[in-house]
C-alpha positions in Angstrom: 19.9 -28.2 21.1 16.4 -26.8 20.8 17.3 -24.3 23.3 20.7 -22.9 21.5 18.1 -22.9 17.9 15.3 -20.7 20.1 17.9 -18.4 21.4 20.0 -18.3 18.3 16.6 -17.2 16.5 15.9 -14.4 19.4 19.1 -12.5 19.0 18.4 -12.5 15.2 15.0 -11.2 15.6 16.6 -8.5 18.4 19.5 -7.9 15.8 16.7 -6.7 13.1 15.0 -4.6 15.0 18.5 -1.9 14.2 17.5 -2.1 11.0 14.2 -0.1 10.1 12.6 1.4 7.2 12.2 4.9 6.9 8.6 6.1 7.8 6.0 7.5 4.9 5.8 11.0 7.6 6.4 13.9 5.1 3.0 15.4 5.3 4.1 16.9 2.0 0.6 18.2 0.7 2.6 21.0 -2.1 0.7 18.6 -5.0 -2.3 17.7 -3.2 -5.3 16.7 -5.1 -7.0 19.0 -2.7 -4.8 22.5 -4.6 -6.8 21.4 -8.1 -10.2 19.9 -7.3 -12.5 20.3 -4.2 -12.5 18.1 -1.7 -15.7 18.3 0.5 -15.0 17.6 4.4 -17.2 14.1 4.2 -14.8 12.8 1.1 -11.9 13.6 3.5 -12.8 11.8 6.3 -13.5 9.2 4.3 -9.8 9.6 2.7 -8.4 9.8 5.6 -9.9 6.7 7.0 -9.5 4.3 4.5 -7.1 5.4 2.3 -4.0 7.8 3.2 -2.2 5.6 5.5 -1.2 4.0 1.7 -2.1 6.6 -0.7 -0.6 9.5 1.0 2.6 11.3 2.0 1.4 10.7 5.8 0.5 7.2 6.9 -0.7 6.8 10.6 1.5 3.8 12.3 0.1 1.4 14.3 2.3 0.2 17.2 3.3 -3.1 15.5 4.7 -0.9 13.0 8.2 -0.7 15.3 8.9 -4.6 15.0 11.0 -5.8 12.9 9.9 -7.9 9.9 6.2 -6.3 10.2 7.7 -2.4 9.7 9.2 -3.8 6.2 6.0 -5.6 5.1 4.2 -2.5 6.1 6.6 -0.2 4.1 6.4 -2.4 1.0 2.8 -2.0 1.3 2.6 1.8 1.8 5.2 2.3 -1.0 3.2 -0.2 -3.6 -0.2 1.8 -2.9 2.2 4.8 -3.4 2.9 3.8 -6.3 -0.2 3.5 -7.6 -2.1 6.9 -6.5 -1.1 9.0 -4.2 -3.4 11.9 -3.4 -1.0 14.1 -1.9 0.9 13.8 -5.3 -2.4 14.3 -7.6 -1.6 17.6 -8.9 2.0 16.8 -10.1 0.6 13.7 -12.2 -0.3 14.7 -16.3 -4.3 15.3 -16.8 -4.5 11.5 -18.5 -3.3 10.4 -15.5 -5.1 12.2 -12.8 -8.3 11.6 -15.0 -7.2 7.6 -15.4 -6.4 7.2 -11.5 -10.3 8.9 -10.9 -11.6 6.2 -13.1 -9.5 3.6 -11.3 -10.6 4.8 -7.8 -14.5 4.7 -8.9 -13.3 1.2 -10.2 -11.7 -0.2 -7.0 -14.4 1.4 -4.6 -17.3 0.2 -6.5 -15.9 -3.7 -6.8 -14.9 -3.6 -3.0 -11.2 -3.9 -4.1 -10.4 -1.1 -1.5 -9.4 -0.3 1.0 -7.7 -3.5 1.1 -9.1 -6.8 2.9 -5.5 -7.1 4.8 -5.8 -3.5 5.8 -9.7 -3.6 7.3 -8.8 -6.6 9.0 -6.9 -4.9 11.4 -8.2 -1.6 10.7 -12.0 -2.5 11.1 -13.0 1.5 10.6 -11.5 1.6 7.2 -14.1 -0.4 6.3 -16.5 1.8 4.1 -20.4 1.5 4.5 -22.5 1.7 1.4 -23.2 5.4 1.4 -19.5 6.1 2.2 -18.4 4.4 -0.7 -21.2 6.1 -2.8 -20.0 9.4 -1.7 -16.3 8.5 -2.7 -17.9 7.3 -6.7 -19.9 10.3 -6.5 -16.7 12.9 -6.2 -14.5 10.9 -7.9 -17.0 10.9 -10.9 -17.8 14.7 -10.5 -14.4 15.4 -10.3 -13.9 13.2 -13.8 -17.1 15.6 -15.4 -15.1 18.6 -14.5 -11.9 17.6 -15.6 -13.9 16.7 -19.0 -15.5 20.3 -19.5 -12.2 21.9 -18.7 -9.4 20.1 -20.7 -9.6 19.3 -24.3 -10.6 15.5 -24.6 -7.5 14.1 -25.8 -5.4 15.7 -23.0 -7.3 13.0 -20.8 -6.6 10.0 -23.0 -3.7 8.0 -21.6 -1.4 7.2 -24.6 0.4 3.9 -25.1 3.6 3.1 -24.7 5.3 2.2 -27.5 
C-alpha cells in the first residue's frame, strides 16, 4: 500500500512539472526609473542584487526555479513584488506614485523589511550591509528632493479613493 501511495505521489509530482509558469525575462527597460532619474552605478548594483529579481521586468532564476510547485511559489512572489514597485516600470507610474513608492522604498530599506528574509535566506548576497542600505535611503531621498523642486506639490500627493 505504502508503495502504490509513494509512487502514486511521484507521477503527480512528474505530471506537474508540464505545467510551468511563464518566466518574468522581458528585460523591458522602455519605462525604467533609470530614463527619468539618475541612477549612480553603486545604487545599481545594489538594485540589482537585492532587489530586481522581484521588482523588475528581469528576475535571475535560480536552478530550483524549474521544479514544479517551487517555480509557482516563485512566480507568485515575483508577480506580488511586481505589483508593488517595479523599477523597470517607474516612469510609466503618475508622479504621486513614483514619489509615494520612493518614500515606501526609504521606508522598507530603513526598517530591514527588504530585501525579503525568505529571499536572503537563500540569496545570502542580497543581504544589504549598513552603508549599502544607506546609499539606497540616500538616492531614494535625493531622488524625492528633486521630484519636489520640479513638480508642483500637489502633483506628488497621492489622492484617495473615493
Amino acid at each position: 500500500m505504502f508503495k502504490k501511495v509513494l509512487l502514486a505521489l511521484l507521477v503527480v509530482f512528474l505530471i506537474l512539472q508540464a505545467f510551468r509558469p511563464e518566466k518574468n525575462l522581458s528585460g523591458n527597460k522602455e519605462n525604467d526609473i533609470s530614463t527619468l532619474y539618475a541612477v549612480p552605478a553603486e545604487v545599481d548594483q545594489i538594485l540589482v542584487k537585492a532587489c530586481n529579481d522581484c521588482h523588475s521586468n528581469q528576475t535571475v532564476y535560480p536552478w530550483y526555479a524549474e521544479v514544479q510547485p517551487i517555480a509557482w511559489w516563485l512566480d507568485d512572489h515575483v508577480k506580488d513584488g511586481k505589483k508593488h514597485l517595479n523599477f523597470n516600470e517607474f516612469a510609466s507610474y503618475r508622479l504621486a506614485k513614483q514619489y509615494h513608492k520612493l518614500e515606501e522604498v526609504i521606508d522598507e530599506v530603513k526598517e530591514g523589511e527588504m530585501p525579503l528574509e525568505s529571499y536572503t535566506l537563500v540569496h545570502r548576497n542580497a543581504n544589504l550591509t549598513m552603508e549599502e542600505k544607506n546609499i539606497l535611503v540616500n538616492w531614494s531621498t535625493a531622488v524625492r528632493d528633486t521630484m519636489k523642486a520640479r513638480y508642483p506639490a500637489d502633483s506628488l500627493i497621492m489622492k484617495k479613493k473615493k
